[in-house]
C-alpha positions, 0 to 999 in steps of 0.5 A: 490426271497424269499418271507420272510426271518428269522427274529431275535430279540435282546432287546435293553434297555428294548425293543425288536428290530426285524431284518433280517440279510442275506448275507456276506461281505460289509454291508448295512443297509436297514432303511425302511419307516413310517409305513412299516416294514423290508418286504419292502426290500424283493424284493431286499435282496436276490439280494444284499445279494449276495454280501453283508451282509443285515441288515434289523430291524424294527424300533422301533414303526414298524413291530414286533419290540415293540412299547413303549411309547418311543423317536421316534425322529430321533437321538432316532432312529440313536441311536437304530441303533448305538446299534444294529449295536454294539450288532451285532458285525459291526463297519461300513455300507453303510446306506440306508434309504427309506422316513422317513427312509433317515431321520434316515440315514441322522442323523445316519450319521451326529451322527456316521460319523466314522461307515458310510461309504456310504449314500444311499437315497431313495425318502428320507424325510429331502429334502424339506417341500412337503409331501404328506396331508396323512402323515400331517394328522396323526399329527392332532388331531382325527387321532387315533381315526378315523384310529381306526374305520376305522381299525376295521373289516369289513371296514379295509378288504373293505378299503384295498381290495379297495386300492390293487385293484386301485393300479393295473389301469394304473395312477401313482397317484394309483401306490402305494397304494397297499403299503398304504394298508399294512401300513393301516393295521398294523394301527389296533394295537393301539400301532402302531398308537399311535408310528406312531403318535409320529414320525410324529408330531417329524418331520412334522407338518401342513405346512409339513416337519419340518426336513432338511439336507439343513444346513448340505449338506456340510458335505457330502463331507467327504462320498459318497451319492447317493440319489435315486428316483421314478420319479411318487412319489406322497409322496415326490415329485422328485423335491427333489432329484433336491434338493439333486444335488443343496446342495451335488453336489458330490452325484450320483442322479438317477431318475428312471423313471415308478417308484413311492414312492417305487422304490426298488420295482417296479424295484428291479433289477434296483435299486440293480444295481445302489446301487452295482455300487455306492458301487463298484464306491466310495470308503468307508469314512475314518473318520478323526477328524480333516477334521470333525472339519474343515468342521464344522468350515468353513461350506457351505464356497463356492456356490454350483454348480447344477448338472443334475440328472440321468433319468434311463429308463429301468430295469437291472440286475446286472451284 
């Protein structure tokens, strides 16, 4: 597996976009987490990018994309992504989206049906009100202030030195720390703190989330989805992609077991392989006017079914 891949940049109203771009044919767009960068991916880009053409940016306010006093919502987002993807020369993608970055998929797809052809979310946000304190905490006062001093030489290496080593003993409440770590240490730029903050408090406040895709599920029956998730994730909880069964009973859910927050990468193989076989099983959405109006129209016209979720106990290759 590579380790790091090229990374590129284009600047988009002002601001500077950084991306990975990799692989031929159908294309994915991979929307990473809060706090993380395009590297989260790593693990399984080369797999993917077998088949696939890869798209991996770091979102503005993350990674080494700039981080400006800026629109951090979730249709700021969708937008960037809408422009970037056009920069690029791509009409349509899959679009895969990780914790905050499902939310951005969830929007970019209800904003640009005509360019999505697949929804993919991974142990998304917009699912329910549960999130894990940490990420409540970043909208409270103070969080700047503490994470500067908590980030500042010295303390950051024995904080994160800590984390990294508890994330390898053998408790599901540990697993992910190792990539708390990397999130704790791109908080020492300030700027990155500050763009954190601001897209917390866009979507997130002391009761928890405050974005749904509840009261729009029912438009997912014009595309295919598939909503992924770490039975261990002590972030979001997997009682979520219960949630997903309930309002978009069409949708492919796959519970993988011995995974956390970051399923891509405590079974890379595995994940790749239900991603391939959801692209290969469903056919891309052909976006029409007139069923979008309907649906809109009409709405949730029908009770929704509850359908079982997929437990994946093991780790496989693609075939």
């Amino acid at each position: 597996m590579t380790e790091s891949h090229e990374v590129q940049h284009v600047t988009l109203h002002g601001h500077r976009r950084a991306f990975v771009k990799v692989g031929s044919g159908p294309v994915l767009l991979l929307l990473h987490g809060l706090g993380c960068d395009h590297t989260t991916w790593t693990p399984v880009i080369d797999t993917l990018a077998q088949r696939y053409t890869v798209i991996a940016p770091d979102l503005l306010g993350h990674g080494v994309s700039d981080k400006p006093r800026a629109d951090y919502t979730l249709g700021g987002y969708a937008n960037g992504m809408r422009d970037l993807l056009t920069v690029l020369g791509v009409d349509k993608v899959t679009v895969v989206g990780h914790s905050f970055g499902g939310g951005v998929a969830m929007q970019f797809a209800y904003q640009y049906p005509e360019r999505t052809e697949r929804l993919v979310l991974v142990a998304s946000g917009g699912l329910g009100p549960e999130v894990t304190p940490a990420i409540r905490a970043i909208a409270m006062p103070g969080f700047h202030q503490l994470m500067g001093v908590l980030t500042l030489p010295g303390v950051r290496q024995a904080n994160t030195g800590a984390m990294r080593a508890l994330s390898h003993l053998p408790s599901k409440h540990l697993r992910d720390l190792d990539e708390v770590a990397d999130i704790v240490e791109s908080f020492r730029d300030p700027a990155a703190r500050a763009a954190i903050r601001h897209v917390v408090r866009a979507v997130v406040d002391w009761r928890g989330q405050i974005v749904t895709m509840a009261d729009r599920a029912y438009l997912t029956d014009a595309m295919p989805m598939c909503v992924v998730w770490g039975r261990d994730d002590q972030v979001l909880p997997v009682k979520h992609a219960d949630t997903a069964s309930r309002i978009a009973p069409k949708a492919r859910v796959e519970v993988i077991a011995d995974a956390g927050h970051f399923p891509h990468k405590d079974h890379p193989q595995r994940f790749a392989r239900i991603l391939h076989e959801f692209v290969q099983a469903t056919e891309p959405a052909a976006y029409s006017r007139a069923r979008w109006r309907a649906l809109l129209r009409t709405g949730a016209s029908a009770p929704i079914p509850r359908v079982a979720r997929i437990v994946s106990e093991r780790s496989a290759t693609i075939a």
